[in-house]
C-alpha positions in Angstrom: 0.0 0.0 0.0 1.1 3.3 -0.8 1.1 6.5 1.3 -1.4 8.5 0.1 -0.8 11.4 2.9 3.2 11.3 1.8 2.4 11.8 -1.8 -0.5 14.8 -1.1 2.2 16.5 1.3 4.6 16.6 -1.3 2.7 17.8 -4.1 1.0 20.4 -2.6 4.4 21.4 -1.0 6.2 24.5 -2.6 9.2 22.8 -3.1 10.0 22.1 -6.8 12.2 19.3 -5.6 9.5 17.5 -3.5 7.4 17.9 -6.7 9.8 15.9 -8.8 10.7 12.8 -6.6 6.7 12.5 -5.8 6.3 12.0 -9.4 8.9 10.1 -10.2 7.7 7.2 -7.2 4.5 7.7 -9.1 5.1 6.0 -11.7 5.5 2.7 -10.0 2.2 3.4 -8.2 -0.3 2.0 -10.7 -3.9 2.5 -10.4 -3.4 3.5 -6.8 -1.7 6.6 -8.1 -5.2 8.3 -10.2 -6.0 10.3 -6.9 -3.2 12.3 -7.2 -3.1 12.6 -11.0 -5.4 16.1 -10.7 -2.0 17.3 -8.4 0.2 16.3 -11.2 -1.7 18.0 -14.0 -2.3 21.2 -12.5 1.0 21.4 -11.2 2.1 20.8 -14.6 -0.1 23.6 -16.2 1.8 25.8 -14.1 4.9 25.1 -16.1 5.8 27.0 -19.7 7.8 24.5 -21.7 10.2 24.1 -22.5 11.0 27.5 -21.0 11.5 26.5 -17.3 15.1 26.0 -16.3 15.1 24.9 -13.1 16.5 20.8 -13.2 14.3 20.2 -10.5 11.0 21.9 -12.7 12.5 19.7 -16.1 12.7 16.2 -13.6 9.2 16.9 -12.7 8.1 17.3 -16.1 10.0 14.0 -17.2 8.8 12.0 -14.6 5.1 13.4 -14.2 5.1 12.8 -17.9 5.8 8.9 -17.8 3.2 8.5 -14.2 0.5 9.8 -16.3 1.1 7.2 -18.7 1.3 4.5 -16.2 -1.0 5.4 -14.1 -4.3 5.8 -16.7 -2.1 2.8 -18.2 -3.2 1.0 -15.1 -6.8 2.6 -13.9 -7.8 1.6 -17.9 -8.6 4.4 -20.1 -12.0 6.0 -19.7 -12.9 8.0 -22.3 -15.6 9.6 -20.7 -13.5 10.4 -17.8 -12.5 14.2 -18.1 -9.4 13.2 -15.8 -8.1 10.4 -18.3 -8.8 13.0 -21.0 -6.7 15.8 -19.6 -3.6 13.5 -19.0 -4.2 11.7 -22.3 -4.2 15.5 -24.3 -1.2 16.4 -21.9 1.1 13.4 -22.6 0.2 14.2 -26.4 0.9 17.7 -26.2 4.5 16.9 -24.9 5.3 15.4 -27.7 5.3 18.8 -29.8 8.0 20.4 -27.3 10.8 22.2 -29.2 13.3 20.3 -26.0 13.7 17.4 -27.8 14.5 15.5 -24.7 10.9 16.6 -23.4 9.4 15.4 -26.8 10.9 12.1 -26.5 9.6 11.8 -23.3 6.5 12.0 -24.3 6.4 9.8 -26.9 7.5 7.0 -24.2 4.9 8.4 -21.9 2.0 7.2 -25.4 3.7 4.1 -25.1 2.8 3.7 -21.2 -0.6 4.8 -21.5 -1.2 1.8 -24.6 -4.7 2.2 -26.4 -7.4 2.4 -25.7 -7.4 5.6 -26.8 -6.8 5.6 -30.1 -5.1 8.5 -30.5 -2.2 6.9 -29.0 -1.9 5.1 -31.9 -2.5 7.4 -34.1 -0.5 9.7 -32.4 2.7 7.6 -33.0 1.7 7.0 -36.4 2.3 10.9 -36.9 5.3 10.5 -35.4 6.8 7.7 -37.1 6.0 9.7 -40.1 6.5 13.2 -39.8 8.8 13.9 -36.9 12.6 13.6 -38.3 14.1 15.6 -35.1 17.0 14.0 -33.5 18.6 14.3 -30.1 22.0 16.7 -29.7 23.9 13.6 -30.2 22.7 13.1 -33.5 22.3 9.4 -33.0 18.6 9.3 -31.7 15.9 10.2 -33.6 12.3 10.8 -31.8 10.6 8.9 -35.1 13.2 5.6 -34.1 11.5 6.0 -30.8 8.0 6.5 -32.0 8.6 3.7 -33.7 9.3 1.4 -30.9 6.2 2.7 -29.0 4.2 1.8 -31.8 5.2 -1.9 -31.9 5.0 -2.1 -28.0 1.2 -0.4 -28.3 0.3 -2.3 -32.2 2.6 -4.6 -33.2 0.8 -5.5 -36.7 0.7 -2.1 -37.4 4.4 -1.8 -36.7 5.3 -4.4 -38.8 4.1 -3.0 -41.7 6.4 0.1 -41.3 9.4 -1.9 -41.3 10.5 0.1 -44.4 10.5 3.3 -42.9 13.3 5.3 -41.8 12.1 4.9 -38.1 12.5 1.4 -38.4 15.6 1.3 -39.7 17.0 4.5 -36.8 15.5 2.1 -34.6 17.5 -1.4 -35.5 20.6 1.3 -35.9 19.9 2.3 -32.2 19.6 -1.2 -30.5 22.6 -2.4 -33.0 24.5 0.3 -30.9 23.4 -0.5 -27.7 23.9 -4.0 -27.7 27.7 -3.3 -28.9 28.0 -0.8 -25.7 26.7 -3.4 -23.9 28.8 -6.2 -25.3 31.9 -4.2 -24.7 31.4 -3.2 -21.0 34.3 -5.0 -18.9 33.8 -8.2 -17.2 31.9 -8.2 -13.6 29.5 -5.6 -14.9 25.7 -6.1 -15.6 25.2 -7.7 -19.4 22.5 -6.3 -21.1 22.7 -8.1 -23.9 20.5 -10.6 -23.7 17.5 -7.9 -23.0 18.6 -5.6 -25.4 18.4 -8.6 -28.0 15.2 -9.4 -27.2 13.4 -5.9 -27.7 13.8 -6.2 -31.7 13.6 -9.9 -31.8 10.4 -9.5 -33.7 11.5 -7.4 -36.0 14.2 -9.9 -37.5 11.5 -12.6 -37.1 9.9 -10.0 -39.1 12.2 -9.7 -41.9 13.5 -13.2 -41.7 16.5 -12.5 -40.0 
């Protein structure tokens, strides 16, 4: 059981900081989290992104972002809940912020929530073909992530988008992970066998 008095106290505190680490335990709290989701959102409306500068103001966005997912995620979408509504429009509307790390955020945040609604879907869609913006490294695009939502949220509809340049960022990305993973020195964590696993469908896919 969770501490419903805990997680009030700090989001009605004034302390950006207590703001951020409520929402980032939020996102493990499942369906018992929904009470405190009206906290979250107007909290959130209180923020002008991507203007705010504060790290602790940016955690809370990153985190709130992802609990809204997993919590309506877990409650089951209602769509004629006006709660569920508001977080659904607010994890979408994340995905148009200029801070690409935000955006991206958001499009992980579509993949938490899972459809119903179907603007999830279709939201990702859009993504996966419109949204060619990559990260300040250059080496992750928000479409390669989009596209990874998609086949978590509709995997028949991902795979018939395995021609697409999000697809192929995507393989590119996990091809890179799993040889930063293979070459970590001995005694540390190997990630390889998970990281194999993600796009194990994809070369069933293609016959790989």
């Amino acid at each position: 059981m969770m501490d419903a008095y805990w997680f009030e106290t700090l989001l009605a505190s004034d302390d950006p900081g207590s703001h951020w680490w409520a929402a980032c335990q939020l996102m493990n709290a499942g369906v018992e989290g929904l009470p405190h989701l009206p906290q979250l959102l107007d909290l959130r409306d209180r923020l002008d992104l991507p203007s705010q500068t504060d790290t602790r103001e940016r955690g809370f966005v990153l985190y709130a972002t992802r609990s809204t997912g997993t919590i309506l995620n877990a409650a089951g979408f209602d769509h004629d809940d006006q709660l569920h509504v508001r977080g659904c429009r607010w994890i979408n509307s994340v995905t148009d912020c200029d801070d690409i790390d935000i955006a991206a955020i958001g499009i992980w945040a579509i993949g938490d929530l899972g459809t119903p609604p179907q603007s999830t879907v279709d939201r990702l869609l859009n993504c996966v073909q419109h949204d060619d913006r990559f990260d300040p490294s250059g080496l992750h695009s928000l479409r390669s992530i989009a596209f990874r939502m998609l086949a978590r949220v509709d995997r028949a509809l991902a795979s018939n988008l395995t021609d697409t340049l999000a697809c192929n960022e995507y393989a590119s990305a996990m091809s890179a992970w799993i040889a930063a993973a293979k070459a970590r020195p001995a005694g540390h964590y190997d990630h390889g066998p998970e990281l194999k696993a993600k796009p194990a469908w994809l070369l069933a896919h293609n016959g790989g």
